[in-house]
DRENFI-334377 format. One record per residue (C-alpha): residue number from 1; residue in one letter; x, y, z. Coordinates in steps of 0.5 Angstrom, whole numbers, plus 500, padded with zeros to 3 digits. Example, Ala and Ser with C-alpha at 12.3 -4.5 7.8 and 13.67 -1.06 7.14 Angstrom:
// DRENFI-334377
ZAMI    i  aa    X    Y    Z
ZAMI    1   A  525  491  516
ZAMI    2   S  527  498  514
***
This chain:
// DRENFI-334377
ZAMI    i  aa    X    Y    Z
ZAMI    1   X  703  837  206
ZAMI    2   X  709  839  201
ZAMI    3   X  711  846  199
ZAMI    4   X  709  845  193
ZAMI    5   X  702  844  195
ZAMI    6   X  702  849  200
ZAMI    7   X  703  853  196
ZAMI    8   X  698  851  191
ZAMI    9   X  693  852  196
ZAMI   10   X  696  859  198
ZAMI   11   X  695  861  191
ZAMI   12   X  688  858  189
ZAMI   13   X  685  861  195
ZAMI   14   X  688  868  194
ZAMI   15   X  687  868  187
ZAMI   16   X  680  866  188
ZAMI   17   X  680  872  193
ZAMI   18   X  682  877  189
ZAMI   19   X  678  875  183
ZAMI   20   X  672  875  187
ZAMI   21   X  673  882  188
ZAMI   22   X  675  884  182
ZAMI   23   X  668  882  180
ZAMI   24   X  665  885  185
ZAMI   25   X  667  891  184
ZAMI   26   X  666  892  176
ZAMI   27   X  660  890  178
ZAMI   28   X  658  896  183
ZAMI   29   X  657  902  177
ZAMI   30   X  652  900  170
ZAMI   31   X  655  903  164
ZAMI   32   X  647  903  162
ZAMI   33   X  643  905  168
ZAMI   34   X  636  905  167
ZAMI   35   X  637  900  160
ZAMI   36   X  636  893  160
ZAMI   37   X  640  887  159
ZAMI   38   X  637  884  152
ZAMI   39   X  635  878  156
ZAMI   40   X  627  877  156
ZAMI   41   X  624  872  159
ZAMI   42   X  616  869  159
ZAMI   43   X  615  877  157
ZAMI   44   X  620  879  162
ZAMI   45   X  626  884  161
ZAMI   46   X  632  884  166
ZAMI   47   X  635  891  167
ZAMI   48   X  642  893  168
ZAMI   49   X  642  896  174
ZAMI   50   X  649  896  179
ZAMI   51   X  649  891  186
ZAMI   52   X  645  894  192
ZAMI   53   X  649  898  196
ZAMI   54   X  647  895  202
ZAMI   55   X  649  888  199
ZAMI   56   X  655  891  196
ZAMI   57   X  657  892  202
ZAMI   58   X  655  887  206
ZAMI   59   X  659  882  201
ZAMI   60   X  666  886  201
ZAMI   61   X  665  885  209
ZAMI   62   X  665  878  209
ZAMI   63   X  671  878  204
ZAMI   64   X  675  882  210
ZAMI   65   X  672  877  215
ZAMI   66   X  674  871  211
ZAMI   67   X  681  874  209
ZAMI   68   X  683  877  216
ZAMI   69   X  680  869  218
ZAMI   70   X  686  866  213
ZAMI   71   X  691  870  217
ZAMI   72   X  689  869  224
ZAMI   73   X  688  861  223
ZAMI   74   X  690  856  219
ZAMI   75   X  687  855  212
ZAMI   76   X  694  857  208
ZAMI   77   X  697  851  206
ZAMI   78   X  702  850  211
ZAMI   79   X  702  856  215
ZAMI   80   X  699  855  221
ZAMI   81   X  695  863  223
ZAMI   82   X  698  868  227
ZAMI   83   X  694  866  233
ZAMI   84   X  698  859  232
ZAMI   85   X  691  856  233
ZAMI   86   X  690  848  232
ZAMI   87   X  685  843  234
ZAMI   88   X  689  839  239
ZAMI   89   X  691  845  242
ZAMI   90   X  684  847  243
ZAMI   91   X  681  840  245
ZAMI   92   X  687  840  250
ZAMI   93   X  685  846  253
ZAMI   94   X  678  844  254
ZAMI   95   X  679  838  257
ZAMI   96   X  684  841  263
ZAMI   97   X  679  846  264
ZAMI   98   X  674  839  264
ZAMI   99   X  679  836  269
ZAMI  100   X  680  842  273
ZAMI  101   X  673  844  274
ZAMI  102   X  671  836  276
ZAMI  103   X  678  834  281
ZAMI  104   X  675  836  287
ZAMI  105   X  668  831  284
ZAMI  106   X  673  826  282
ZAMI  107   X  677  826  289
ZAMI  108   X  671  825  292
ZAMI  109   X  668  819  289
ZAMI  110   X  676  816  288
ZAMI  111   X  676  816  296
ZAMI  112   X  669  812  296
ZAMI  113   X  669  804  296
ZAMI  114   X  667  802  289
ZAMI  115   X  662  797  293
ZAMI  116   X  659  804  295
ZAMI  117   X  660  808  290
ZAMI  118   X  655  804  285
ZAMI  119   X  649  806  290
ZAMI  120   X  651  814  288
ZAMI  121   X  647  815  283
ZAMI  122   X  650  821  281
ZAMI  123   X  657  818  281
ZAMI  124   X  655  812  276
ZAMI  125   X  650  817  272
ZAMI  126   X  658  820  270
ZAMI  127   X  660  812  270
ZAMI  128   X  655  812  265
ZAMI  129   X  658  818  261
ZAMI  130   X  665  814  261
ZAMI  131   X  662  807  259
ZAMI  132   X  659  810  253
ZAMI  133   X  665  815  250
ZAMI  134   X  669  808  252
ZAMI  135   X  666  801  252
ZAMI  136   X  660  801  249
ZAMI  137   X  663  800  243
ZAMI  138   X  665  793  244
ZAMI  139   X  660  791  250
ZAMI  140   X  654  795  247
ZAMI  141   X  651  802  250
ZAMI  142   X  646  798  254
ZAMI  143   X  652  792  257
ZAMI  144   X  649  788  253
ZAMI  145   X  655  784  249
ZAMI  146   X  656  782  243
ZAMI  147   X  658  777  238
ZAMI  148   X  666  775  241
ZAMI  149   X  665  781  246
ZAMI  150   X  662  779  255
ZAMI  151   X  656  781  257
ZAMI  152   X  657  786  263
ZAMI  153   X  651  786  266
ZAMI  154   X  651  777  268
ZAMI  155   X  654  774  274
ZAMI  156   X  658  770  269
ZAMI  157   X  666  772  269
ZAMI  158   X  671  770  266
ZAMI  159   X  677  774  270
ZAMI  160   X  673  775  276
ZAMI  161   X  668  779  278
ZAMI  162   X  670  783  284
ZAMI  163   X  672  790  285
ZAMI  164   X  680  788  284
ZAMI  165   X  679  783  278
ZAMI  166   X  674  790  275
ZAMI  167   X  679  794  276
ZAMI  168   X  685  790  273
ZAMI  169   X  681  788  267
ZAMI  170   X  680  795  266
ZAMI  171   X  687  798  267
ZAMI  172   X  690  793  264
ZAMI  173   X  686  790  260
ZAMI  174   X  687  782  258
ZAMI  175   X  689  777  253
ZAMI  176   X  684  771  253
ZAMI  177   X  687  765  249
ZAMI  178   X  685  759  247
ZAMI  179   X  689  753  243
ZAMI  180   X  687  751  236
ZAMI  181   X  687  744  237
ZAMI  182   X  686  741  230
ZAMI  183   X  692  740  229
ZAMI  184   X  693  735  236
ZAMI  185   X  685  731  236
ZAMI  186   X  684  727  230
ZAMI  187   X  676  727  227
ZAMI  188   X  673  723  232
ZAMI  189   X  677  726  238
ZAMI  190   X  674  734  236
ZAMI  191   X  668  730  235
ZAMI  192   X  668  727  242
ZAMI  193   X  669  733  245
ZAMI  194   X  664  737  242
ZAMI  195   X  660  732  244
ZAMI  196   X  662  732  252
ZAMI  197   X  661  739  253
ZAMI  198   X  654  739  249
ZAMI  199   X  653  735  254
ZAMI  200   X  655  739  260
ZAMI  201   X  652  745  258
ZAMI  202   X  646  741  258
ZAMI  203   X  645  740  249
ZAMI  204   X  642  734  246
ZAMI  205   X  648  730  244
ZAMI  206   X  651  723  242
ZAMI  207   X  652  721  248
ZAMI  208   X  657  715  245
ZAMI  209   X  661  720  243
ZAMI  210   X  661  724  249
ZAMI  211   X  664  718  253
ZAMI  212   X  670  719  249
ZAMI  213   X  670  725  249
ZAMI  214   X  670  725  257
ZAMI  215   X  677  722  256
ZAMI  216   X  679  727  251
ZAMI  217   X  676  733  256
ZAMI  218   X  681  731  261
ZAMI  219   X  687  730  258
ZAMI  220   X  687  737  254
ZAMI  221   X  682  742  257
ZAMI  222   X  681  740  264
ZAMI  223   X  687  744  266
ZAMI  224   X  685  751  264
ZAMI  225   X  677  750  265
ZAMI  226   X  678  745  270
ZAMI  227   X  675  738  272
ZAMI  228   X  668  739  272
ZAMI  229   X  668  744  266
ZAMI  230   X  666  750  270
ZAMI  231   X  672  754  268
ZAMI  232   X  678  758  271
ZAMI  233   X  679  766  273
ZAMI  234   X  687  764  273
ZAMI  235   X  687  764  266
ZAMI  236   X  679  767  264
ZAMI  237   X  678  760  262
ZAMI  238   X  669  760  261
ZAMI  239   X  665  756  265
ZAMI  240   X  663  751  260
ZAMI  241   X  657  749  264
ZAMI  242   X  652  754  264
ZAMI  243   X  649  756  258
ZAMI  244   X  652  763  257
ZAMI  245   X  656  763  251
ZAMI  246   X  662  769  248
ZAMI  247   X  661  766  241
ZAMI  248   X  654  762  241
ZAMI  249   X  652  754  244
ZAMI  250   X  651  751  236
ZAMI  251   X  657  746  234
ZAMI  252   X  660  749  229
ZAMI  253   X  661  755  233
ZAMI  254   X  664  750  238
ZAMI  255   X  667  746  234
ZAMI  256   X  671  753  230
ZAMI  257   X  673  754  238
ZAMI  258   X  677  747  238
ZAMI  259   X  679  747  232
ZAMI  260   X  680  753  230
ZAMI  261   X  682  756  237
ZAMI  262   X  680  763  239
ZAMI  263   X  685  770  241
ZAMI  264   X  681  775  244
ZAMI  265   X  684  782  247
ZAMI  266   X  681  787  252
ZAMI  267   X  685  793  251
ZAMI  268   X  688  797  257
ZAMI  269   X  685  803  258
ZAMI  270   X  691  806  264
ZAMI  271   X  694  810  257
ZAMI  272   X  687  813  256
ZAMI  273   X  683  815  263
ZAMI  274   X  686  817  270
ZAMI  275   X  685  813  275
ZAMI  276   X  680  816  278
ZAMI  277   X  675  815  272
ZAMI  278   X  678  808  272
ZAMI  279   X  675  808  280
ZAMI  280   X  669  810  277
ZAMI  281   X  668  806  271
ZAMI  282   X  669  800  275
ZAMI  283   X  664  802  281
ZAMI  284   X  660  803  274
ZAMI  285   X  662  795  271
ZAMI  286   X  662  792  279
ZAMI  287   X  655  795  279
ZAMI  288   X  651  792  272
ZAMI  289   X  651  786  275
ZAMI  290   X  649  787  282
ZAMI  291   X  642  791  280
***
């Protein structure tokens, strides 16, 4: 913010303040007591009486609490409140309270095995609470999945489903790549391979196109998805053999990933939870698709 509208905004508020006040006090004493005002409505006249006490004095006290309030914390412009009072600051101070009351809880189930640590279910109702601030975006409160985001909740991996492979991926994140190669196959090769892998992933298809696209198969895609099409943790290349799909099993779909290509990215999360949430978080993600 500006100096000018610092002090714009000190201004405004003070003037209010001061106005506000103003118009209290002329009003606290009637110049006319007992008389009325002149308005008169349905037969009803308005008297001309000064504030209740009892609201008069109740109104200049919330204006000493909201005055004493805009010096204690910040509400004027740049100044920042004698208590030096921010929101982070109080955030901050929450969460080490949080971590410090927690530790020992969290020590203890750091210490644990994930593949034990998923049958706690007090351990993986904290999990649960993790997921939810962290991944549930992507992947759904339930771990369903969504359009372009995996289901946790299968056995279908595409970077392994062990402890170590959870955890790295969690950590670390990854970054998922597939070459757009519209520029490479021509029309009939694209259609070839679409072709191919509706056929090894069990769809109706064409099977004179599949047979070319067998070919155009294992010249460019088996080396990431393998010889048979069931894929490649190395490189998080999908099985294309089964019937789970990140972007749906319908051609065009299909065909926009061939031609189109995909760039997918799964963010670290070692810059924003400690490891020890980490662990948890992994036993949880370990656990969805073994229950």
């Amino acid at each position: 913010m500006s100096n000018f509208w610092s002090a714009w905004i000190i201004i405004l508020t003070v003037v209010t303040l001061l106005l506000n006040l103003w118009i209290l006090l002329a009003n606290r004493k009637s110049t006319n007591a007992g008389g009325t005002t002149g308005h008169i409505h349905d037969g009803i006249e308005e008297y001309d009486n000064p504030l209740p006490q009892w609201w008069l004095i109740l109104f200049l006290g919330t204006m000493i609490f909201g005055a004493g309030y805009l010096v204690a914390f910040p509400g004027l412009g740049k100044f920042p409140g004698i208590l030096n009072w921010t929101t982070v600051g109080s955030y901050e101070t929450q969460i080490a309270k949080a971590e410090e009351q927690y530790a020992p809880l969290y020590a203890q189930y750091a210490a644990t095995p994930v593949e034990q640590l998923y049958r706690i279910p007090e351990a993986m109702k904290m999990a649960q609470r993790i997921f939810g601030n962290n991944c549930a975006q992507c992947h759904g409160s339930d771990a369903g999945g969504a359009f372009g985001f995996p289901n946790l909740t299968d056995d279908d991996w595409l970077w392994g489903g062990d402890a170590h492979q959870i955890r790295t991926t969690i950590s670390q994140g990854r970054t998922g790549v597939m070459t757009a190669w519209g520029g490479i196959l021509n029309t009939e090769q694209v259609d070839g391979a679409i072709a191919y892998l509706q056929q090894i992933s069990g769809q109706n298809h064409d099977q004179q196109l599949a047979d070319l696209g067998e070919g155009v198969f294992s010249t460019y895609c088996m080396v990431c998805h393998g010889a048979t099409g069931e894929g490649n943790i190395l490189f998080g290349a999908p099985n294309l053999t089964d019937d789970i799909w990140l972007y749906g099993p319908d051609e065009v779909w299909i065909r926009q990933a061939v031609v189109v290509g995909r760039n997918n990215q799964m963010p670290a999360h070692n810059v924003l939870l400690s490891e020890d949430k980490i662990h948890l978080l992994t036993a949880y993600v370990y656990g969805l698709s073994r229950n």
